[in-house]
C-alpha positions as CSV (number, residue, x, y, z in Angstrom):
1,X,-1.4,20.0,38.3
2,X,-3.6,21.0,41.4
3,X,-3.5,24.8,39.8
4,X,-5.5,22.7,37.2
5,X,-7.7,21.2,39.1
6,X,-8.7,24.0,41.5
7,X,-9.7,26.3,38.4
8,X,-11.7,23.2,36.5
9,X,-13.3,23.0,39.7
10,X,-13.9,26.4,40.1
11,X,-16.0,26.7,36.7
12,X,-17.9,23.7,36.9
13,X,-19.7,25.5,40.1
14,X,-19.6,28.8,38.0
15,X,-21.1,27.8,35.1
16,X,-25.0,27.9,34.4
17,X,-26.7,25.0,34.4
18,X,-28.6,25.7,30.7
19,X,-25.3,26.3,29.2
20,X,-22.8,23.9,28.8
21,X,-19.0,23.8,27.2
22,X,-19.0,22.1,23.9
23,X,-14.9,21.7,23.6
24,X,-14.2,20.8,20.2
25,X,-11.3,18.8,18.1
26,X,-11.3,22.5,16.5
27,X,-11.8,25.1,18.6
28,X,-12.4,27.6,16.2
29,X,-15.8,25.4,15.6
30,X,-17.2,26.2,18.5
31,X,-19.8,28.5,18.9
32,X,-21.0,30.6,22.0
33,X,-23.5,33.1,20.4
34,X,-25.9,31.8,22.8
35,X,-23.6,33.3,26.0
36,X,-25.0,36.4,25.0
37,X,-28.3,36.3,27.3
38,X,-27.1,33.8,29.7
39,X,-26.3,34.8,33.6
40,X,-23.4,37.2,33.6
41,X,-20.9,34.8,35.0
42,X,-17.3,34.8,35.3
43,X,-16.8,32.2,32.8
44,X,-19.2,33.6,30.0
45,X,-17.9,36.9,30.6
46,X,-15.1,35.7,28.5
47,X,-17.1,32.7,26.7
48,X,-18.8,36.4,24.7
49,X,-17.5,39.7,25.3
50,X,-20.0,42.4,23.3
51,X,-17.8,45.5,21.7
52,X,-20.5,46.9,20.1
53,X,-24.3,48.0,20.2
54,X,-24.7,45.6,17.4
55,X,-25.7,41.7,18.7
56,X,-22.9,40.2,16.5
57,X,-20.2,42.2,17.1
58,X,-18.4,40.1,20.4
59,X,-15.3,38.5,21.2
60,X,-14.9,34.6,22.7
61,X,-11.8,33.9,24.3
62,X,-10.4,30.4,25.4
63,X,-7.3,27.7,25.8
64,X,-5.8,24.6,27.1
65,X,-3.1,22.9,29.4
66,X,-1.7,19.3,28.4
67,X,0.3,17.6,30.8
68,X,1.5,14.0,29.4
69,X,3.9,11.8,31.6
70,X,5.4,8.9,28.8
71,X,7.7,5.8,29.6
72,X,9.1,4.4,26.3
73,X,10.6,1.3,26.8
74,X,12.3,-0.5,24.0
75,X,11.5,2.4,21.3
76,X,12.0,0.7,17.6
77,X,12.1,-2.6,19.1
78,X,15.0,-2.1,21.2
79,X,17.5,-0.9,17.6
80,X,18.2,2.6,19.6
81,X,19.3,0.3,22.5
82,X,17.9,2.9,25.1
83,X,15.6,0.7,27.6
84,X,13.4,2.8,29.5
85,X,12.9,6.2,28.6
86,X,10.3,8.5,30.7
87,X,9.6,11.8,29.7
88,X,7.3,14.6,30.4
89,X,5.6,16.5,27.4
90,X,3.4,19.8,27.7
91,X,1.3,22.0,25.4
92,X,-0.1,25.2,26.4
93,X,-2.8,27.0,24.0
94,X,-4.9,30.2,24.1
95,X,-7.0,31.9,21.4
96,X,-9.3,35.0,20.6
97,X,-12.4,34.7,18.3
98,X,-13.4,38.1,17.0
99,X,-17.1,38.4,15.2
100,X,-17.6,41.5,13.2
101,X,-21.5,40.9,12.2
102,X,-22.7,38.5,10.8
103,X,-20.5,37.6,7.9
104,X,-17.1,38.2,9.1
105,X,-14.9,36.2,12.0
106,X,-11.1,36.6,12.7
107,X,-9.2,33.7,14.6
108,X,-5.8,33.5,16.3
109,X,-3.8,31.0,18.9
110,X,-0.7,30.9,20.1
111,X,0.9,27.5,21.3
112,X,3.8,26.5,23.0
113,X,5.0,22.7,23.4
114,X,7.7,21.6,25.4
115,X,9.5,18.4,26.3
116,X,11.7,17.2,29.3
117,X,13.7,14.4,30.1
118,X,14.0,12.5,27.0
119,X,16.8,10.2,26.6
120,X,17.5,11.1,22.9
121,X,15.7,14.6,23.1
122,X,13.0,16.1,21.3
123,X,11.0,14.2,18.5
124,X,9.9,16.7,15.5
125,X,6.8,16.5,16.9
126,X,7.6,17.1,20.4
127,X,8.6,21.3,20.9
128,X,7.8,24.3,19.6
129,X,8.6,26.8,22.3
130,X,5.9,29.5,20.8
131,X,4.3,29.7,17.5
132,X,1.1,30.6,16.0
133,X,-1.6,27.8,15.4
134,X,-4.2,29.3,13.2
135,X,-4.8,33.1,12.2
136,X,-7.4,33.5,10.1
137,X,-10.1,35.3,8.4
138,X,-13.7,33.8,7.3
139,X,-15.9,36.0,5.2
140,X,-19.3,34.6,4.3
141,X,-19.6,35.5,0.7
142,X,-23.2,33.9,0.5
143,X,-25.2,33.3,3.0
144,X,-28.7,32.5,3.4
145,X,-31.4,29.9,5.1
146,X,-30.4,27.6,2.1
147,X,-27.1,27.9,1.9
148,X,-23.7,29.3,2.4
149,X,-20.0,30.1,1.3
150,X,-17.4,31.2,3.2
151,X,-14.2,31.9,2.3
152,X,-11.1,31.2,5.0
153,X,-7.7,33.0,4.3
154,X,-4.8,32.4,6.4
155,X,-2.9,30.1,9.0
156,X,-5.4,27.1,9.8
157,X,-5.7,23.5,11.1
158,X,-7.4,20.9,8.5
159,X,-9.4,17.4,9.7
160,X,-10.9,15.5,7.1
161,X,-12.4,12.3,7.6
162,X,-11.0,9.6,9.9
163,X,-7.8,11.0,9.3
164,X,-6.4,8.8,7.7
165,X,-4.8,11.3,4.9
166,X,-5.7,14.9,6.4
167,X,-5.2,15.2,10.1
168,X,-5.0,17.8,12.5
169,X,-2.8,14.8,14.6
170,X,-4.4,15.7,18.3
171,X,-2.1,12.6,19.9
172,X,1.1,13.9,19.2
173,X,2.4,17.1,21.1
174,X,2.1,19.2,18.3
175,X,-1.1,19.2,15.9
176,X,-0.4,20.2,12.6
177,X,-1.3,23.4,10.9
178,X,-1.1,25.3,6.8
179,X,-1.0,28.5,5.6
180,X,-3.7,29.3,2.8
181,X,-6.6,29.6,1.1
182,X,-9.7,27.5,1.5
183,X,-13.6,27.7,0.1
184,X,-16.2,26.1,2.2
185,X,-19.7,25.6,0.5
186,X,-23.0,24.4,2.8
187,X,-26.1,23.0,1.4
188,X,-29.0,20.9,3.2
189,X,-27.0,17.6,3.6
190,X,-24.3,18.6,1.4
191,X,-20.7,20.1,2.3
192,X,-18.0,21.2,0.0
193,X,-14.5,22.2,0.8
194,X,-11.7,23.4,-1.8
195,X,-8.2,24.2,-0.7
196,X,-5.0,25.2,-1.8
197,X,-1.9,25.2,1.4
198,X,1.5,25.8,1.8
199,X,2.9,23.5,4.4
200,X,5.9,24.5,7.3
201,X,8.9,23.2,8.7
202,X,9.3,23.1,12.5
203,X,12.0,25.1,14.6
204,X,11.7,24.6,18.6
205,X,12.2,28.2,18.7
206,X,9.8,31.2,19.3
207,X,8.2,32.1,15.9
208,X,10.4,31.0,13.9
209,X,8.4,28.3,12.0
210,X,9.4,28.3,8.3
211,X,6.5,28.2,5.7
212,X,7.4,26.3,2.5
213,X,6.3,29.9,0.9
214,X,4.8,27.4,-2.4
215,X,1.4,25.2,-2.6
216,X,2.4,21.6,-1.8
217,X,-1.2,20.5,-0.7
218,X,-4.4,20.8,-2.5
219,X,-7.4,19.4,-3.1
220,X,-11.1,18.9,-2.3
221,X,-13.4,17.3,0.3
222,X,-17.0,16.8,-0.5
223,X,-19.6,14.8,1.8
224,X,-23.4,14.3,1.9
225,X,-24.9,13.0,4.7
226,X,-27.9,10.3,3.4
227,X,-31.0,9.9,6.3
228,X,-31.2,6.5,7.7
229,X,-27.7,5.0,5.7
230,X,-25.2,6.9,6.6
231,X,-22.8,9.8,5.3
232,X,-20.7,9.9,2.1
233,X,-17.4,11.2,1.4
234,X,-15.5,11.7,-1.7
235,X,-12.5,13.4,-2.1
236,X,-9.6,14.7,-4.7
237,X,-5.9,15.0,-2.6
238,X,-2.8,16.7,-4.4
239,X,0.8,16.6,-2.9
240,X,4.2,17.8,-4.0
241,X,7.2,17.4,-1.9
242,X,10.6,17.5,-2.0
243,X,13.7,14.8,-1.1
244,X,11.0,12.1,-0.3
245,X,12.0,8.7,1.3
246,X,11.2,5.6,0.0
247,X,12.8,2.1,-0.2
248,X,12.8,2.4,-3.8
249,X,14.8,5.9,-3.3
250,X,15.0,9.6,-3.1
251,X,13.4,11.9,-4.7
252,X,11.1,14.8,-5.8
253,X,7.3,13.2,-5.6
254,X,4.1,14.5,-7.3
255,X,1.3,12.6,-6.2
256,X,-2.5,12.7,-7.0
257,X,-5.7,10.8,-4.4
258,X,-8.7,10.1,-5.1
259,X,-11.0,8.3,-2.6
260,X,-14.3,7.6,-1.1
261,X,-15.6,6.9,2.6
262,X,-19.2,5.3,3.7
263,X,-19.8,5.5,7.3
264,X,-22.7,5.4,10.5
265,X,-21.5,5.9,13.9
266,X,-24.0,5.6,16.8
267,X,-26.7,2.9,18.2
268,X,-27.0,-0.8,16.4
269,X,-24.6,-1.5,13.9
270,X,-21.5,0.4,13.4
271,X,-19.6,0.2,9.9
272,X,-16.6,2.6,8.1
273,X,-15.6,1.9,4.5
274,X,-12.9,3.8,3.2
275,X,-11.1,3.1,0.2
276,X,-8.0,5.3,-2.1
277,X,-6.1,5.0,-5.2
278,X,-2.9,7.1,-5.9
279,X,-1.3,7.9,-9.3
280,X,1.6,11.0,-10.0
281,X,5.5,10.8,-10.9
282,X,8.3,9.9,-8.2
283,X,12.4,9.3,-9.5
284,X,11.0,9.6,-13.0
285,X,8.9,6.7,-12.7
286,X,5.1,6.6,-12.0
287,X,3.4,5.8,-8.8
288,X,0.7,3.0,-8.5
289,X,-0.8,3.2,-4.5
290,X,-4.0,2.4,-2.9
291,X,-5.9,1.5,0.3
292,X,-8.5,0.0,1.5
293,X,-10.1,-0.3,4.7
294,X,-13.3,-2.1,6.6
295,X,-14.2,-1.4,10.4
296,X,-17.7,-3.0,11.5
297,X,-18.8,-3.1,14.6
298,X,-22.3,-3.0,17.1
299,X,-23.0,-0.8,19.8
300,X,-25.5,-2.8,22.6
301,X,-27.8,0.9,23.5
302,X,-29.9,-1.0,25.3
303,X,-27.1,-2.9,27.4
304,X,-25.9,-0.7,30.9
305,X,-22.5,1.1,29.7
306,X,-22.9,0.4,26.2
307,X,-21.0,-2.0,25.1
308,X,-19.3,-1.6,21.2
309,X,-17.3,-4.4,20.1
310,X,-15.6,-3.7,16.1
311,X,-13.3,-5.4,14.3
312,X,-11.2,-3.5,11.0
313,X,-8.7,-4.9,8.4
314,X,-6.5,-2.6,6.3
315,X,-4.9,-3.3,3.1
316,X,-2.2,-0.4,2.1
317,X,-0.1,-1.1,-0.8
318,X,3.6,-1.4,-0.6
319,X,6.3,-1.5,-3.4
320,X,6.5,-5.0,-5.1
321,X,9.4,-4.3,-7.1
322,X,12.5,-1.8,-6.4
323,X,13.8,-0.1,-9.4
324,X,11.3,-1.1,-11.5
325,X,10.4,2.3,-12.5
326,X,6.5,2.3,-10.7
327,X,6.4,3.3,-7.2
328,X,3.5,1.0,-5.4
329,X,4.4,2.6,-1.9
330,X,0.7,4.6,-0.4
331,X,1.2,8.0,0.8
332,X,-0.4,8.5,3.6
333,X,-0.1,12.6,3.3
334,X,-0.7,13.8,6.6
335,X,-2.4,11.2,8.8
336,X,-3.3,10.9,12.4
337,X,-1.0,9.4,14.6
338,X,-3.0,7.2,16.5
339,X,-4.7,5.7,13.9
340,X,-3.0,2.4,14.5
341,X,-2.9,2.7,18.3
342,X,-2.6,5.4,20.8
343,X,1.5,5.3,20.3
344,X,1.5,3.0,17.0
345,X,5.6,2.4,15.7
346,X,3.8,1.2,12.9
347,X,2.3,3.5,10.3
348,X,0.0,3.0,7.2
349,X,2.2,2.1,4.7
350,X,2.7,-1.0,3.1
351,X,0.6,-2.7,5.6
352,X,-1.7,-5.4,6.4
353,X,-3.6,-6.0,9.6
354,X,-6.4,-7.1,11.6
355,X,-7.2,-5.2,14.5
356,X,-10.5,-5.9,16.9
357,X,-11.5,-3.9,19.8
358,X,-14.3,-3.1,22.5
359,X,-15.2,-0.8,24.2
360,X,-17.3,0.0,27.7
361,X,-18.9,3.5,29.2
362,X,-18.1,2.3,32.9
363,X,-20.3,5.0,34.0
364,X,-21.4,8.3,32.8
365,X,-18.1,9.4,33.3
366,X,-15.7,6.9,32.6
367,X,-14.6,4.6,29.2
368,X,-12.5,1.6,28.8
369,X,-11.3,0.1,25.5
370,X,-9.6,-3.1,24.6
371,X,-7.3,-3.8,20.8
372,X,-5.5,-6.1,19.5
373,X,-3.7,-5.4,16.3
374,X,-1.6,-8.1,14.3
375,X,0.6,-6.3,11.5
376,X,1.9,-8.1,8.4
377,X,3.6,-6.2,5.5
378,X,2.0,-6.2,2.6
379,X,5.2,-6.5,-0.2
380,X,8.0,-7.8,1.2
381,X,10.1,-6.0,-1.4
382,X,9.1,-2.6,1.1
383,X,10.0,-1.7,4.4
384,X,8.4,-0.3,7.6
385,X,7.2,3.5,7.9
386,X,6.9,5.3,10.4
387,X,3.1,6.9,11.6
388,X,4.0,10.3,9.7
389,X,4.9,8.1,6.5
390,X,8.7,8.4,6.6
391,X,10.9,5.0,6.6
392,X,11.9,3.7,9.6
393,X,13.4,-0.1,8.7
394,X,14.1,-0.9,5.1
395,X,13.0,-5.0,4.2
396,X,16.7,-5.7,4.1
397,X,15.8,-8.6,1.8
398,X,13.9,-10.3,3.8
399,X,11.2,-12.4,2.6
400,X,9.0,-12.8,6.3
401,X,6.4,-10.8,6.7
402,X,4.6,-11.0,10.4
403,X,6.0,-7.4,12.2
404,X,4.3,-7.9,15.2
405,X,1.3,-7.8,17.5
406,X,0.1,-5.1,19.7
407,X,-2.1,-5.8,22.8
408,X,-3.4,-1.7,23.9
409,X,-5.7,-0.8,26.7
410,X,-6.8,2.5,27.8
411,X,-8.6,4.5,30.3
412,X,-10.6,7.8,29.7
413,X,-11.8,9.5,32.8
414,X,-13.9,13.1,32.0
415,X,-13.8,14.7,35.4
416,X,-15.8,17.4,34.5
417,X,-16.2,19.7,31.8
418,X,-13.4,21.2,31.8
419,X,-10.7,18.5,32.7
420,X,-10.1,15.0,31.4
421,X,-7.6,12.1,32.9
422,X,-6.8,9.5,30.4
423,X,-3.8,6.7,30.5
424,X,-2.9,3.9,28.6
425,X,-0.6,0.8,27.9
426,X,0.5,-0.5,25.0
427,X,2.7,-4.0,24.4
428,X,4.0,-4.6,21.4
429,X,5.6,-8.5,20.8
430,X,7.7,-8.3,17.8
431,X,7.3,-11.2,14.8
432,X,9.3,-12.8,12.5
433,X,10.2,-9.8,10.2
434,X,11.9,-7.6,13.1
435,X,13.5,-10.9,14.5
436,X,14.8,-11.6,11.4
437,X,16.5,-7.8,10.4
438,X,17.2,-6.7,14.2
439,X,19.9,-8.0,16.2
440,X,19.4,-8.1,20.0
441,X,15.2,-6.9,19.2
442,X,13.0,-6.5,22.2
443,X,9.4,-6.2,22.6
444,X,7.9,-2.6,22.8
445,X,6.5,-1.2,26.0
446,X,4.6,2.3,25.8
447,X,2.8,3.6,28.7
448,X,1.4,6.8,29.2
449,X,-0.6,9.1,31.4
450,X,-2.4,13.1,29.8
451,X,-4.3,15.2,32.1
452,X,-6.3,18.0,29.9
453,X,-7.8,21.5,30.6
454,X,-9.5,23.4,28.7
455,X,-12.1,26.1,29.1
């Protein structure tokens, strides 16, 4: 930790002042062409490294270090019968982005996630000892002042959205990564992705992630950004997967989204619509999902720290009748973890709730934020899932429907541009449906504390 500290330290003084790291969710978005006639420096002498005579031809090397200290206390409502359970996590990352001219770019990293001290031992999304993250290669097919297509082929992480169907999943240990083929198209206010990826299965070894070898994710992303309004999304998601847990049963699923999002983030009023219909085959029976969401808020810009208060309600469709031969359980493919809280042991899947929230910019440096979230199920003929979709408590014919409410706060300290301290509490007080199905059920306590390098 003070290895950590001392080196974030020692870059903030190293740095130039006109130049300034612009981390990224992705770090193969990031872009440090402009390095090239900066001060030579120790940090941009690995920020751009020129191989060639030619301006474009340089190399950009980076990583991270991810220390997170958790205390679980009660996991799944106290049904394991642990009590307290502290564990560390860590994920270490480094990568290498190679630009041959202008039109071609190769990008690798290498990860390795580790977990100690966990009472019942690594969660799948816990460990992965070593493993590659992305490798791939763009090649801009078209380019010009108006527009541009490149094409990506490889290993690669995908974020769509909000995240809630495609997420790269940046709260859990491990993020989540594909292997294949994907077309990205640029236009004025218009962006077009197409893609076509093979998904893998997770061994805590070294390199021996298996990839499912077979497309079982497809699809397209489109959005325009509209001046003044805000931006529009539309988008086309296909899934197939094997064995696949429901209450109604197990089985092969084949599942088709289509969807829309209308959103403005920044000063005055604040709003996210986002809504999803599903249709495919599951048990030889059809499948009849949806979503919908609504999160509207106001930030104060003119108030000191900037105050945004918002309150969202979800509706995600769960399945009304078992055996019925229609599947109304949502799918929420690959979302982010967090998306219900920090920790969430709910996820978004035959669910109803109401969650407000606030947050404050304590100084320049320093955010707070405030949720509540009350969870209801929304058929009571369905069960609980889990954040990654999978069932965690079937309805066991009960007819209540109030899970729970969660009370979160959190604290995000960005110490400088390199490292960030954030920790957070989360209290979960169980309702009538888990009292009802769970003997001896306890209320959920979660805290946790992640201190973040990168550079």
């Amino acid at each position: 930790m003070k290895k950590l500290i001392a080196i974030a330290l020692l870059l903030q003084i190293f740095i130039p002042a006109q130049l300034s790291a612009q981390f990224k969710l992705m770090r193969f978005d990031e872009d440090y062409a402009a390095y090239k006639d900066s001060a030579k420096t120790f940090y941009n002498s690995i920020k751009y490294i020129p191989l060639a005579e030619k301006n474009n031809n340089y190399l950009s090397v980076g990583g991270e270090a991810r220390l997170e200290f958790v205390d679980f206390n009660n996991e799944d409502w106290g049904r394991m019968d642990i009590g307290s359970n502290p564990f560390l996590i860590q994920r270490y990352n480094v990568h290498a982005d190679l630009h041959l001219g202008s039109r071609v770019r190769i990008f690798g990293q290498l990860r390795s996630a580790w977990e100690n001290g966990r009472k019942n031992g690594p969660r799948p999304i816990d460990e992965d000892h070593l493993n590659i993250q992305n490798l791939f290669i763009d090649v801009d097919i078209l380019k010009s002042d108006k527009e541009k297509l490149t094409v990506r082929a490889g290993r690669q992480e995908l974020d769509y959205g909000s995240g809630r169907l495609i997420s790269v999943r940046e709260g859990p240990n491990l993020r989540l990564y594909f292997d294949g083929l994907k077309f990205m198209y640029k236009r004025g206010n218009f962006r077009s992705d197409a893609f076509m990826m093979a998904a893998s299965e997770i061994i805590p070894g070294a390199f021996d992630n298996k990839s499912s070898k077979s497309i079982n994710l497809w699809g397209s992303y489109n959005t325009l950004i509209i001046p003044r309004s805000g931006n529009l999304e539309l988008y086309y998601l296909g899934i197939h997967r094997k064995d696949v847990r429901f209450e109604d049963g197990i089985s092969d699923e084949n599942r088709h989204t289509l969807g829309g999002r209308f959103w403005r983030y920044g000063g005055g009023f604040i709003y996210n619509f986002e809504a999803a219909y599903q249709f495919g085959n599951f048990n030889k029976g059809n499948i009849s999902a949806w979503t919908a969401s609504a999160d509207i808020g106001y930030m104060f810009e003119n108030v000191k720290g900037k105050p945004t208060i918002n309150l969202r309600n979800d509706y995600i469709s769960g399945d009304s009748n078992k055996g019925d031969g229609k599947l109304g359980t949502f799918n929420p493919l690959y979302p982010k973890g967090g998306y219900f809280g920090f920790n969430p042991q709910i996820g978004p899947v035959n669910l109803i709730d109401i969650h407000p929230y606030a947050t404050v910019d304590l100084s320049e440096k320093i955010t707070v934020q405030a949720d509540v979230v009350f969870n209801w199920r929304y058929s009571t003929q369905d069960g609980i899932y889990r954040p990654s979709g999978t069932l965690n408590l079937p309805s066991s014919n009960s007819t209540k429907r109030y899970i729970g409410t969660a009370f979160l706060g959190s604290f995000n300290y960005k110490i400088n541009k390199f490292l960030t301290f954030n920790t957070g509490i989360q209290y979960f007080n169980t309702g009538a449906f888990i009292n009802e199905v769970i003997d001896n059920h306890k209320d959920g306590l979660f805290i946790n504390s992640r201190i973040v390098f990168k550079f």
